[in-house]
HTML snippet that shows the backbone in 3Dmol.js (N, CA, C, O; Angstrom):
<script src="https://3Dmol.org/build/3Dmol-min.js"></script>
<div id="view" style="width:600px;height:400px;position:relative"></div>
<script>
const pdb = `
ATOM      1  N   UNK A   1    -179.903  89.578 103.020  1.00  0.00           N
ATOM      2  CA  UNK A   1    -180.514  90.793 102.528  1.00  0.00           C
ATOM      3  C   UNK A   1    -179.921  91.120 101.159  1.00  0.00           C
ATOM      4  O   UNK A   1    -178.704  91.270 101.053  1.00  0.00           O
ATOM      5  N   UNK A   2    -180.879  91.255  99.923  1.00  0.00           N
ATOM      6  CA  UNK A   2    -180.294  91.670  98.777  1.00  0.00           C
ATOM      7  C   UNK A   2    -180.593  93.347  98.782  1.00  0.00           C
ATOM      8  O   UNK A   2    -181.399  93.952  99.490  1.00  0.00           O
ATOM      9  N   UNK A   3    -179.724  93.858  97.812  1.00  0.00           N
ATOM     10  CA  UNK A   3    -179.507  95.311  97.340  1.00  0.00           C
ATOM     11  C   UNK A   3    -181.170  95.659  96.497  1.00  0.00           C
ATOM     12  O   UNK A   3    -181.809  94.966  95.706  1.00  0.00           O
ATOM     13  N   UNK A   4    -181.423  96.865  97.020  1.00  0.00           N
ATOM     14  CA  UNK A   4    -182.401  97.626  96.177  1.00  0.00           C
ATOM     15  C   UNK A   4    -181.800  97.205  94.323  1.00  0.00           C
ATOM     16  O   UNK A   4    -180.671  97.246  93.835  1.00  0.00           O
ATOM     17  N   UNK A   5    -183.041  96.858  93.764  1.00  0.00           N
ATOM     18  CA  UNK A   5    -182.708  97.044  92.642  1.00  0.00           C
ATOM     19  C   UNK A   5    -181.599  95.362  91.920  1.00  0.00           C
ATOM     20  O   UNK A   5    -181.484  95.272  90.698  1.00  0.00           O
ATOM     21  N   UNK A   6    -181.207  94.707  92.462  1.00  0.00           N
ATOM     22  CA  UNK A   6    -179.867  93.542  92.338  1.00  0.00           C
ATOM     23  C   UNK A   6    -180.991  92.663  91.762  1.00  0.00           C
ATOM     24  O   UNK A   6    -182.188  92.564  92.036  1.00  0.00           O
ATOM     25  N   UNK A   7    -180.237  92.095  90.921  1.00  0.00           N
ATOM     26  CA  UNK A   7    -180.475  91.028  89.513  1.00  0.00           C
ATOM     27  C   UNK A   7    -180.554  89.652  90.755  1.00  0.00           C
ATOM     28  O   UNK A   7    -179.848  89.720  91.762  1.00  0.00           O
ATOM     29  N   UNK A   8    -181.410  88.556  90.536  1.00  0.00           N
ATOM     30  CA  UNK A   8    -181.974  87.367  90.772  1.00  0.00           C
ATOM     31  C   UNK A   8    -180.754  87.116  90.493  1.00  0.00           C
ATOM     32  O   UNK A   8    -179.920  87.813  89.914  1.00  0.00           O
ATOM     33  N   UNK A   9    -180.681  86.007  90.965  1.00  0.00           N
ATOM     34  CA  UNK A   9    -179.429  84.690  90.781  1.00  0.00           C
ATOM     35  C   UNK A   9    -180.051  83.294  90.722  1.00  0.00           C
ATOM     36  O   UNK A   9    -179.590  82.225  90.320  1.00  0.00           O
ATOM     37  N   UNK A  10    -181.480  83.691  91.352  1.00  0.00           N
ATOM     38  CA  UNK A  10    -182.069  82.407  91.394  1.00  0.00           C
ATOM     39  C   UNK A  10    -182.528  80.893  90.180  1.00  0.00           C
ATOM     40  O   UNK A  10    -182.798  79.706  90.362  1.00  0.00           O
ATOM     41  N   UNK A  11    -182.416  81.744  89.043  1.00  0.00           N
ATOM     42  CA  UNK A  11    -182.795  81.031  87.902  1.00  0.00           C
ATOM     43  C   UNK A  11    -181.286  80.064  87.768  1.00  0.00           C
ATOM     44  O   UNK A  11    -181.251  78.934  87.282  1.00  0.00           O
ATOM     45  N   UNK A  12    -180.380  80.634  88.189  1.00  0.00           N
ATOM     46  CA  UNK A  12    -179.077  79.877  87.949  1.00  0.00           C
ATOM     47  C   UNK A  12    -178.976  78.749  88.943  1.00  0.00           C
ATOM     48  O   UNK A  12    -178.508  77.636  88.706  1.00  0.00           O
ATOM     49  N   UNK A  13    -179.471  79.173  90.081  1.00  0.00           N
ATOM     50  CA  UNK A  13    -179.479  78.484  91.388  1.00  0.00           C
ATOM     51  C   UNK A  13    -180.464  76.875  91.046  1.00  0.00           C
ATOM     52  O   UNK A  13    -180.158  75.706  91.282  1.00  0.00           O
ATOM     53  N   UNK A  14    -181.353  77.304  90.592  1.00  0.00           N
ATOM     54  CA  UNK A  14    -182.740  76.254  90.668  1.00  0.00           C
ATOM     55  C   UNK A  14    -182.221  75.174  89.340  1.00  0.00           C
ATOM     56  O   UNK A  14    -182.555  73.989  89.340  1.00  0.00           O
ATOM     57  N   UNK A  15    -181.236  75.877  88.072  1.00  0.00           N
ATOM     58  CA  UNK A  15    -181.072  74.892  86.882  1.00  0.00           C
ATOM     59  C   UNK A  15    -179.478  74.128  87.329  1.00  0.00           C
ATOM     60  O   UNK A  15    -178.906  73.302  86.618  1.00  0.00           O
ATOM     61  N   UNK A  16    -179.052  74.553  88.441  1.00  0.00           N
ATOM     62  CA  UNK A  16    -177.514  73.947  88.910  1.00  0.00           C
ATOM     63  C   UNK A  16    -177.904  72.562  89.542  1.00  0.00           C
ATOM     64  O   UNK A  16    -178.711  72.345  90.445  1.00  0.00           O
ATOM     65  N   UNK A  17    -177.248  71.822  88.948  1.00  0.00           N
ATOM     66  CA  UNK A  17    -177.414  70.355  89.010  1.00  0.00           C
ATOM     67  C   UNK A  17    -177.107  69.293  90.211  1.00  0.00           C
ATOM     68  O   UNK A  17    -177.209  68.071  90.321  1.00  0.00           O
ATOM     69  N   UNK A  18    -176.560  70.664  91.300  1.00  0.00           N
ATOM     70  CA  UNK A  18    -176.389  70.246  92.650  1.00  0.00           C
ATOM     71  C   UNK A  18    -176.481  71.093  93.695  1.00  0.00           C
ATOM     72  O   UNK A  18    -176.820  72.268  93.548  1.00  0.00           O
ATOM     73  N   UNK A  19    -176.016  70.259  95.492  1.00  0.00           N
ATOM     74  CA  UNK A  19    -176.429  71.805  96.324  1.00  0.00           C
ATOM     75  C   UNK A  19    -175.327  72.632  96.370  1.00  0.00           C
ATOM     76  O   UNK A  19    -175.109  73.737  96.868  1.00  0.00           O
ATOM     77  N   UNK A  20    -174.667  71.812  95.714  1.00  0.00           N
ATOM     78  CA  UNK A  20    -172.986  73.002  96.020  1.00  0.00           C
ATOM     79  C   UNK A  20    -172.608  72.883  94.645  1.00  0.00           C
ATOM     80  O   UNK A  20    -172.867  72.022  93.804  1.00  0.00           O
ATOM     81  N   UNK A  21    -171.727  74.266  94.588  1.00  0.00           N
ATOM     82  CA  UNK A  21    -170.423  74.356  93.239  1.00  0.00           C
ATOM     83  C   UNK A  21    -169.496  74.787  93.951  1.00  0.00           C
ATOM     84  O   UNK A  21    -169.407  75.445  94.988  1.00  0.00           O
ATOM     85  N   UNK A  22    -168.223  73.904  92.611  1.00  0.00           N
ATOM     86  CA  UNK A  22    -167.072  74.286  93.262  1.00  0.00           C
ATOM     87  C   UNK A  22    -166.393  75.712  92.841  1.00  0.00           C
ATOM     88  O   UNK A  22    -166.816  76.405  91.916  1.00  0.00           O
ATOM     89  N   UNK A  23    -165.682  75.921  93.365  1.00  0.00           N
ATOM     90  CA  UNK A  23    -165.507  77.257  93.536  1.00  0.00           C
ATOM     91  C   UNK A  23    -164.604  77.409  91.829  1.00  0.00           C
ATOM     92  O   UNK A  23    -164.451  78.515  91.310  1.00  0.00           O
ATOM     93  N   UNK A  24    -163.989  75.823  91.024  1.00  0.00           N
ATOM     94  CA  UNK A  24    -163.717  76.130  89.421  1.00  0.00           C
ATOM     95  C   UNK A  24    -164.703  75.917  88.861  1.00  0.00           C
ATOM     96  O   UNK A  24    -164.399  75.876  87.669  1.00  0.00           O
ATOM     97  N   UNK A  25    -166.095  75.691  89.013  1.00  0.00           N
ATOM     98  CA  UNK A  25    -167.022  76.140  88.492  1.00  0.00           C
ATOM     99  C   UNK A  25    -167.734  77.278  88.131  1.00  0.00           C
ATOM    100  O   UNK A  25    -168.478  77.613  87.210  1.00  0.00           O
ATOM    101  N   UNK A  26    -167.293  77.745  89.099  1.00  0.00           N
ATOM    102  CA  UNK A  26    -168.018  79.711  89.324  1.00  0.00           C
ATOM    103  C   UNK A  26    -168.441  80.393  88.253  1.00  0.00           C
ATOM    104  O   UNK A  26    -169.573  80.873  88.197  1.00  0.00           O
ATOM    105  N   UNK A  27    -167.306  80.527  87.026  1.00  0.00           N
ATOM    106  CA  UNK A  27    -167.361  80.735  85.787  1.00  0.00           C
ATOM    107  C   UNK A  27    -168.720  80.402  85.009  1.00  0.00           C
ATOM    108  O   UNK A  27    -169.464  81.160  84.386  1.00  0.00           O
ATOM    109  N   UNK A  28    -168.825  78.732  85.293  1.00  0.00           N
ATOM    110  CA  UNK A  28    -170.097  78.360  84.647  1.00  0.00           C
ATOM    111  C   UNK A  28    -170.906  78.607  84.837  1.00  0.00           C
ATOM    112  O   UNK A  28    -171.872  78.942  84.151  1.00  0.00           O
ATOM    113  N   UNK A  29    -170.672  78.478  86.169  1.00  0.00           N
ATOM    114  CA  UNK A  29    -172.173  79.218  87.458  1.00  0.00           C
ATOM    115  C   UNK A  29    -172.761  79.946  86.890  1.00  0.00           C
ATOM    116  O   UNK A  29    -173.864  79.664  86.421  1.00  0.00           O
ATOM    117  N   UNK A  30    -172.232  81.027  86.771  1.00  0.00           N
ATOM    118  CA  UNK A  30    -172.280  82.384  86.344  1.00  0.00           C
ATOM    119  C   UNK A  30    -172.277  83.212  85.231  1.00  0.00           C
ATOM    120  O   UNK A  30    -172.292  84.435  85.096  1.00  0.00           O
ATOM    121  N   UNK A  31    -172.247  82.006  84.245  1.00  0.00           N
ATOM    122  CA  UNK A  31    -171.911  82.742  83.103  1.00  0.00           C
ATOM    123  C   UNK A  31    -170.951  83.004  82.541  1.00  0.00           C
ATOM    124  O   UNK A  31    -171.030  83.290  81.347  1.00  0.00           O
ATOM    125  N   UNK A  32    -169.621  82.996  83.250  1.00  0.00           N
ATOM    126  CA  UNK A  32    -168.498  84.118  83.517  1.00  0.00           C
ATOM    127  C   UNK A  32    -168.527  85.106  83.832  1.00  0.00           C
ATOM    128  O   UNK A  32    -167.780  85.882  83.236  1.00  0.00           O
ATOM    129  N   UNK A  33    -169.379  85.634  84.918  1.00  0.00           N
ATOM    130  CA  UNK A  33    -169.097  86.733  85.267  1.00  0.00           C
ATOM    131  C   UNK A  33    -168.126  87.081  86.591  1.00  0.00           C
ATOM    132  O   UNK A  33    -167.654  88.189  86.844  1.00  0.00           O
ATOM    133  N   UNK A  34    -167.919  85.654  87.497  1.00  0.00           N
ATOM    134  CA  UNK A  34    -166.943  85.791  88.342  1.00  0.00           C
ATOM    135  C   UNK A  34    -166.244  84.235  88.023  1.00  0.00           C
ATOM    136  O   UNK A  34    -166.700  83.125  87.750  1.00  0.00           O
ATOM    137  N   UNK A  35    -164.562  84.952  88.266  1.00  0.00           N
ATOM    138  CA  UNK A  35    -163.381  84.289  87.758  1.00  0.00           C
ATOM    139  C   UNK A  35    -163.172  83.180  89.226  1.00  0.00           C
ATOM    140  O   UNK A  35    -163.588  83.721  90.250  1.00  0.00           O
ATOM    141  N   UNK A  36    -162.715  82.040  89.396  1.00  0.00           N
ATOM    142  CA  UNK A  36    -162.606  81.271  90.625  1.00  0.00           C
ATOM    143  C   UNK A  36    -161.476  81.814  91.222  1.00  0.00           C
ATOM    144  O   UNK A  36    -161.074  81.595  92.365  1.00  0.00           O
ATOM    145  N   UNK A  37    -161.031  82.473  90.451  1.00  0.00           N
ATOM    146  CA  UNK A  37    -159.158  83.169  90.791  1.00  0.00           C
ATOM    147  C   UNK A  37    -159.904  84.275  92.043  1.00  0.00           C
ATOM    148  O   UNK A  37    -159.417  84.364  93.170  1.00  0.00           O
ATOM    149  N   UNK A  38    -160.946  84.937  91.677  1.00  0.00           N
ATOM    150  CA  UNK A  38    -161.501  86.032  92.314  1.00  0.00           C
ATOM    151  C   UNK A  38    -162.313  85.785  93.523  1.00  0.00           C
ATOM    152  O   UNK A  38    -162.448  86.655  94.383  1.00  0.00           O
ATOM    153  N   UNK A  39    -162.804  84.731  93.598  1.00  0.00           N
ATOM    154  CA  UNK A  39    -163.273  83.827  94.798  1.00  0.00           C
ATOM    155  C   UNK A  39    -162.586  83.350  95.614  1.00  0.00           C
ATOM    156  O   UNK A  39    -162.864  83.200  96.804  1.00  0.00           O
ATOM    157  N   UNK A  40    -161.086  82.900  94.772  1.00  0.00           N
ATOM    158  CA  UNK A  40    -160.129  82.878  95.889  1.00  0.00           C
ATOM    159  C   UNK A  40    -159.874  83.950  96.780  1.00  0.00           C
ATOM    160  O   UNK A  40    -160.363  83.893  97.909  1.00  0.00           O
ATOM    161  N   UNK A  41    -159.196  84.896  96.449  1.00  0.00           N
ATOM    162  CA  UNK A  41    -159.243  85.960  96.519  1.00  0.00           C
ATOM    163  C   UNK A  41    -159.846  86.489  97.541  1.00  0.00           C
ATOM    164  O   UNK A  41    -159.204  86.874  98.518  1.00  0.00           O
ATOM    165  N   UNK A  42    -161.330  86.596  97.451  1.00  0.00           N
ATOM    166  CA  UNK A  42    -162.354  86.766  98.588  1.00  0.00           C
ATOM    167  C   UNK A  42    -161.676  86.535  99.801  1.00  0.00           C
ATOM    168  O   UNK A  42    -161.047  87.122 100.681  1.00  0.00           O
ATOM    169  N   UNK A  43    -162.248  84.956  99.319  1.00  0.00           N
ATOM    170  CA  UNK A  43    -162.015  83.834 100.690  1.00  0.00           C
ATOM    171  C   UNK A  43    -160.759  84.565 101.032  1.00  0.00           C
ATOM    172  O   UNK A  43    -160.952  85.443 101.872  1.00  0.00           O
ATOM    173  N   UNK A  44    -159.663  84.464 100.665  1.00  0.00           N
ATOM    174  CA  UNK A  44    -158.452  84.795 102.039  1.00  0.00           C
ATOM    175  C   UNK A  44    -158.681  85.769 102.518  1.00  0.00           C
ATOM    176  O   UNK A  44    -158.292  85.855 103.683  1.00  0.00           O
ATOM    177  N   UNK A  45    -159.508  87.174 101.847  1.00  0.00           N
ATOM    178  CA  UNK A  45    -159.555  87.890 102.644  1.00  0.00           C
ATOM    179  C   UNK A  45    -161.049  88.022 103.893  1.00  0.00           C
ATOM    180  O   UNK A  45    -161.438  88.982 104.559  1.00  0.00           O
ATOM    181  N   UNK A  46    -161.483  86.823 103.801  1.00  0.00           N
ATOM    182  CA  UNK A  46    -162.588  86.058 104.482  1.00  0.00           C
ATOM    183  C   UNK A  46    -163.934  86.734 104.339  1.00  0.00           C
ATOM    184  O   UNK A  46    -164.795  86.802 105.216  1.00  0.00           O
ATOM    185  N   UNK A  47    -164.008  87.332 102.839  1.00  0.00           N
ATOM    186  CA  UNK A  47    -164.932  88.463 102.341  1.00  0.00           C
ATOM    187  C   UNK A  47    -165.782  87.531 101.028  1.00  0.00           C
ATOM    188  O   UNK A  47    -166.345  88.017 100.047  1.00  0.00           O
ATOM    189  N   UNK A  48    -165.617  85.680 101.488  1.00  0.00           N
ATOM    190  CA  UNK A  48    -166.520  84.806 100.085  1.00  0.00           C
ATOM    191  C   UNK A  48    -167.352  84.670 100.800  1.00  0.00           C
ATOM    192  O   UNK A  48    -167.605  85.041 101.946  1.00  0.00           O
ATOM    193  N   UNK A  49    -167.883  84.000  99.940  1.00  0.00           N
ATOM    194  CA  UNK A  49    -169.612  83.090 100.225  1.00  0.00           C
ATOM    195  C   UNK A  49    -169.631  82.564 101.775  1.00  0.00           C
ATOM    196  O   UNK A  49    -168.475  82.203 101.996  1.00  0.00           O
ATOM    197  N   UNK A  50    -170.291  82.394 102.752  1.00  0.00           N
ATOM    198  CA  UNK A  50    -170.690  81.613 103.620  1.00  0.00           C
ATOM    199  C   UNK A  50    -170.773  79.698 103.479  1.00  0.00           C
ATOM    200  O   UNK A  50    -171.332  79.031 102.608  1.00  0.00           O
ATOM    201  N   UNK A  51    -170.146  79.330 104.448  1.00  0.00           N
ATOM    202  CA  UNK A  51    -170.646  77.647 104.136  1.00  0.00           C
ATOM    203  C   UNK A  51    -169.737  76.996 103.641  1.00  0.00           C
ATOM    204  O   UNK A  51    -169.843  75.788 103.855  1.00  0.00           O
ATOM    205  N   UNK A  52    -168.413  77.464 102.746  1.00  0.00           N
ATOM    206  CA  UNK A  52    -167.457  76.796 101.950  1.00  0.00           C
ATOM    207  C   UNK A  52    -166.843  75.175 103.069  1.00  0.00           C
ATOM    208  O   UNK A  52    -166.636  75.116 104.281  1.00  0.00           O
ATOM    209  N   UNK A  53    -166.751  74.353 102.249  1.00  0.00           N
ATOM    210  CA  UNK A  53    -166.480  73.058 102.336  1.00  0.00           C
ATOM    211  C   UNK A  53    -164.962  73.068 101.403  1.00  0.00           C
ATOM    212  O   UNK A  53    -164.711  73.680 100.365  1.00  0.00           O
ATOM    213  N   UNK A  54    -164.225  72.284 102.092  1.00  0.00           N
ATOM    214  CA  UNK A  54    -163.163  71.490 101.359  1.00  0.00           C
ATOM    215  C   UNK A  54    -163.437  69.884 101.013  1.00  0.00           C
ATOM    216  O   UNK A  54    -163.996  69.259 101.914  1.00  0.00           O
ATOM    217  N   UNK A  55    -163.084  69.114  99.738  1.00  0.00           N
ATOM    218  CA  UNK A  55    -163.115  68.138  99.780  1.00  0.00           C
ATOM    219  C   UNK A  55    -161.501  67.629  99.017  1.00  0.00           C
ATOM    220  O   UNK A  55    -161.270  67.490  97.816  1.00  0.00           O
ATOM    221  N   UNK A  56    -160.828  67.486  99.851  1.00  0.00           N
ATOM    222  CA  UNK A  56    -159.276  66.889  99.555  1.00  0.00           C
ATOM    223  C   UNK A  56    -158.515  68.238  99.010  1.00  0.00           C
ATOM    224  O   UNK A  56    -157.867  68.991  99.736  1.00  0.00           O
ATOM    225  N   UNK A  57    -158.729  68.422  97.473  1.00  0.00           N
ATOM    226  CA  UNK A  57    -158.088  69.805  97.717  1.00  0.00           C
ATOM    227  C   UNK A  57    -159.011  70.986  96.628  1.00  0.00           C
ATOM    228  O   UNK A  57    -158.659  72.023  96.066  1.00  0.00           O
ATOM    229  N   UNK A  58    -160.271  70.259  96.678  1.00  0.00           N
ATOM    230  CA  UNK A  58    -161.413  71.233  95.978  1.00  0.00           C
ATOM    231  C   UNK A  58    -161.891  72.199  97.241  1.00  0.00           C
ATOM    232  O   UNK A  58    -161.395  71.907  98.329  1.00  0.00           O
ATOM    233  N   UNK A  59    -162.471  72.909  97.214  1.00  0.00           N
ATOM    234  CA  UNK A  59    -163.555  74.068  97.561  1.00  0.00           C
ATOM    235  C   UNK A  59    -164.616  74.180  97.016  1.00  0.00           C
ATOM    236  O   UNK A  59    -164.516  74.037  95.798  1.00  0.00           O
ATOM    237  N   UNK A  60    -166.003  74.453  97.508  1.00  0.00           N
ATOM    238  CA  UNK A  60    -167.102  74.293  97.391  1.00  0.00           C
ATOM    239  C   UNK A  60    -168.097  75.190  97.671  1.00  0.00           C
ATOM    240  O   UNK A  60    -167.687  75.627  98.746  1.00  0.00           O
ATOM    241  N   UNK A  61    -169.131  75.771  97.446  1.00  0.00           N
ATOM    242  CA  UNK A  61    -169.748  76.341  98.183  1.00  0.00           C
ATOM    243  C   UNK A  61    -171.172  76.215  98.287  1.00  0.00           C
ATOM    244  O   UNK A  61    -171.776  76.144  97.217  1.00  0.00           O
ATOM    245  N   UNK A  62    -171.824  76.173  99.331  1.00  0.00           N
ATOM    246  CA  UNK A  62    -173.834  75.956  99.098  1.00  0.00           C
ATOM    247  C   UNK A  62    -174.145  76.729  98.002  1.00  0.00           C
ATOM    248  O   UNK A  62    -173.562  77.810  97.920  1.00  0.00           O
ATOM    249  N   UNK A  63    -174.881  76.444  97.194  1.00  0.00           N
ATOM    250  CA  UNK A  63    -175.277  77.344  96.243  1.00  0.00           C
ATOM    251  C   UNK A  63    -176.201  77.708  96.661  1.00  0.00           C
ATOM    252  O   UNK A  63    -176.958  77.660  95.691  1.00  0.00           O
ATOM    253  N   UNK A  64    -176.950  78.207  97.765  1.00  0.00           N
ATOM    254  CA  UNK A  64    -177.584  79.354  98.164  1.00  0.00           C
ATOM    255  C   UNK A  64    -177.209  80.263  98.797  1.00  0.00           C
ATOM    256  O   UNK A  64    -177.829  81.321  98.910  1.00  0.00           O
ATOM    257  N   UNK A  65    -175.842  79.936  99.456  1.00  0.00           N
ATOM    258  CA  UNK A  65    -174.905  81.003  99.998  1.00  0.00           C
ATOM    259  C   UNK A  65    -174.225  81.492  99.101  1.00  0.00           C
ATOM    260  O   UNK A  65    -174.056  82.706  99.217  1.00  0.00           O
ATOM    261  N   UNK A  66    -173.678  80.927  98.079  1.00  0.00           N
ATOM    262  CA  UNK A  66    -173.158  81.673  96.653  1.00  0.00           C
ATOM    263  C   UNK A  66    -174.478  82.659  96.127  1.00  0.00           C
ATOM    264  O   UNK A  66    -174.320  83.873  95.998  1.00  0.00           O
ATOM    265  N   UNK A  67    -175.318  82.230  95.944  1.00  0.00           N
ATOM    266  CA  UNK A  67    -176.463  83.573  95.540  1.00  0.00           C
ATOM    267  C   UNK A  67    -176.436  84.180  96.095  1.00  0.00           C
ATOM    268  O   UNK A  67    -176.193  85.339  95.759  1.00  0.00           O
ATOM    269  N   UNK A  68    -176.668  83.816  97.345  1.00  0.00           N
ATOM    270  CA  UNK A  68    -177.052  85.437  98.364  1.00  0.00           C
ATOM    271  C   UNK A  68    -175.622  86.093  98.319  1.00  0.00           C
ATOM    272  O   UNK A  68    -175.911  87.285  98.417  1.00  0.00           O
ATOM    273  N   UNK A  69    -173.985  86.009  98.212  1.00  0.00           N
ATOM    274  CA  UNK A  69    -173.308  86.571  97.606  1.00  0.00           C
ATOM    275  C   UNK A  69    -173.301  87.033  96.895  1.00  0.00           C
ATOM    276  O   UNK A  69    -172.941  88.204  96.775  1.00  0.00           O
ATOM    277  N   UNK A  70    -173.727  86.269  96.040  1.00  0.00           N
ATOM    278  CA  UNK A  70    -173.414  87.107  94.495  1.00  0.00           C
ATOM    279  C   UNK A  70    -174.492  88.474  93.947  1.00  0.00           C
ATOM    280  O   UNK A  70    -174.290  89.136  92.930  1.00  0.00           O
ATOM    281  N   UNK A  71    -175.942  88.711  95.161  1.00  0.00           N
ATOM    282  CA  UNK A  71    -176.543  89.121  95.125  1.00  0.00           C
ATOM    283  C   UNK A  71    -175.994  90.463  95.861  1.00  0.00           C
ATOM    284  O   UNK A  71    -176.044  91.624  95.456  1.00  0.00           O
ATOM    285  N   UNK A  72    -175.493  89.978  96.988  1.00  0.00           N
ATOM    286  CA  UNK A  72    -175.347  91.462  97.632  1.00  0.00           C
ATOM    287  C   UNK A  72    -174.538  91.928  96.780  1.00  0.00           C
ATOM    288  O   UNK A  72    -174.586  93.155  96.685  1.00  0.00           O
ATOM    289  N   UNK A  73    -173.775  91.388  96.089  1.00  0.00           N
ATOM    290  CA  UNK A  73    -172.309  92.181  95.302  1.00  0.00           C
ATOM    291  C   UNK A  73    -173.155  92.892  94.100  1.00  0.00           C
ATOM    292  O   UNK A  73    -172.574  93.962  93.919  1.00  0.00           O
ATOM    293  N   UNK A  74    -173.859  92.834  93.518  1.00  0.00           N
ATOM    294  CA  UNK A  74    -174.506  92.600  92.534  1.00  0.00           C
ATOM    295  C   UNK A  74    -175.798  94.058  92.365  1.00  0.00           C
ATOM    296  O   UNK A  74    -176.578  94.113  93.316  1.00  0.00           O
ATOM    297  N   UNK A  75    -175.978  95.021  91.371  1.00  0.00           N
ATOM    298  CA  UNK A  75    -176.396  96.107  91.283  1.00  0.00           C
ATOM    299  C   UNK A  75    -177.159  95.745  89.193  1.00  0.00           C
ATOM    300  O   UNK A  75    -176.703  95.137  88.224  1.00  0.00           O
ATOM    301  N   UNK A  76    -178.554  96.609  89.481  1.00  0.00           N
ATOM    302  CA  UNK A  76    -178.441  96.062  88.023  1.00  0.00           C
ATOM    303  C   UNK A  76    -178.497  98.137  87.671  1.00  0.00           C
ATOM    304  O   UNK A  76    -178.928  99.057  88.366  1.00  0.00           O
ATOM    305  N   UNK A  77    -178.002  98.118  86.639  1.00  0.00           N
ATOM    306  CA  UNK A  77    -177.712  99.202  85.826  1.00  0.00           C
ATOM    307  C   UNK A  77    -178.625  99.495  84.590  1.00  0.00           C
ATOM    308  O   UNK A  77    -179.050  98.718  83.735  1.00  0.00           O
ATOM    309  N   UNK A  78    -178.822 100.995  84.759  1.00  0.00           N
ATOM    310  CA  UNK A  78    -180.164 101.335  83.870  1.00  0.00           C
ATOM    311  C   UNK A  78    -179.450 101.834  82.329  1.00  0.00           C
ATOM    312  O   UNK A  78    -178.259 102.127  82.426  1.00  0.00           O
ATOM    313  N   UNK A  79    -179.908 101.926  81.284  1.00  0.00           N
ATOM    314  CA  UNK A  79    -179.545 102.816  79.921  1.00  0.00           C
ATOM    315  C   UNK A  79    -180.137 104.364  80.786  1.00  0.00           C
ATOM    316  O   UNK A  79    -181.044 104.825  81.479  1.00  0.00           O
ATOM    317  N   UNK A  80    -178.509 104.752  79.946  1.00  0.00           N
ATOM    318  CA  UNK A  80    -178.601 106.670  80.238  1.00  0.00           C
ATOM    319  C   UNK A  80    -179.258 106.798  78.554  1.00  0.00           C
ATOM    320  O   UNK A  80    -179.143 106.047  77.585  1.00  0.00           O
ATOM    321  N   UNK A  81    -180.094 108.329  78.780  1.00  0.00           N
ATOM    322  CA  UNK A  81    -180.535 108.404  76.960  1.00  0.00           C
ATOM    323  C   UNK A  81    -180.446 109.939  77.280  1.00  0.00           C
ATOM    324  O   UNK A  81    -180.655 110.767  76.394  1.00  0.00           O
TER     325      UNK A  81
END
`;
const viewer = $3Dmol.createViewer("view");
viewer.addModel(pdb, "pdb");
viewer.setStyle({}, {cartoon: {color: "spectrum"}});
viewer.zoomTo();
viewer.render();
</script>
């Protein structure tokens, strides 16, 4: 379920060059708008993305479970005049 009003993620989702990113990708993912330091973060407090994978000592995540994260977190903001 996304938020009334929350910005697409999907255009990022559909041009990402695989089904998962790793969680030091995020940055790119995103633009920079979330730090991988901050994803850590999440995760321990078991408040990241759904689906995360380890591979040796990377982290990963579906990148459709990263959208729908990054969506619920996610509010878009109007100009005050």
């Amino acid at each position: 379920m996304t938020k009334l009003n929350a910005p697409s993620f999907q255009l990022m989702a559909d041009q990402w060059p695989s089904p998962f990113v790793a969680r030091q990708e995020v940055g790119k993912f995103t633009g920079g708008i979330v730090n991988p330091r901050t994803l850590a973060n999440q995760d321990s407090l078991h408040l990241g993305p759904e689906g995360r994978i380890r591979v040796g000592r990377k982290i990963a995540y579906p990148v459709r479970e990263f959208v729908k994260w990054l969506e619920a977190r996610s509010v878009k903001v109007g100009h005050d005049k």
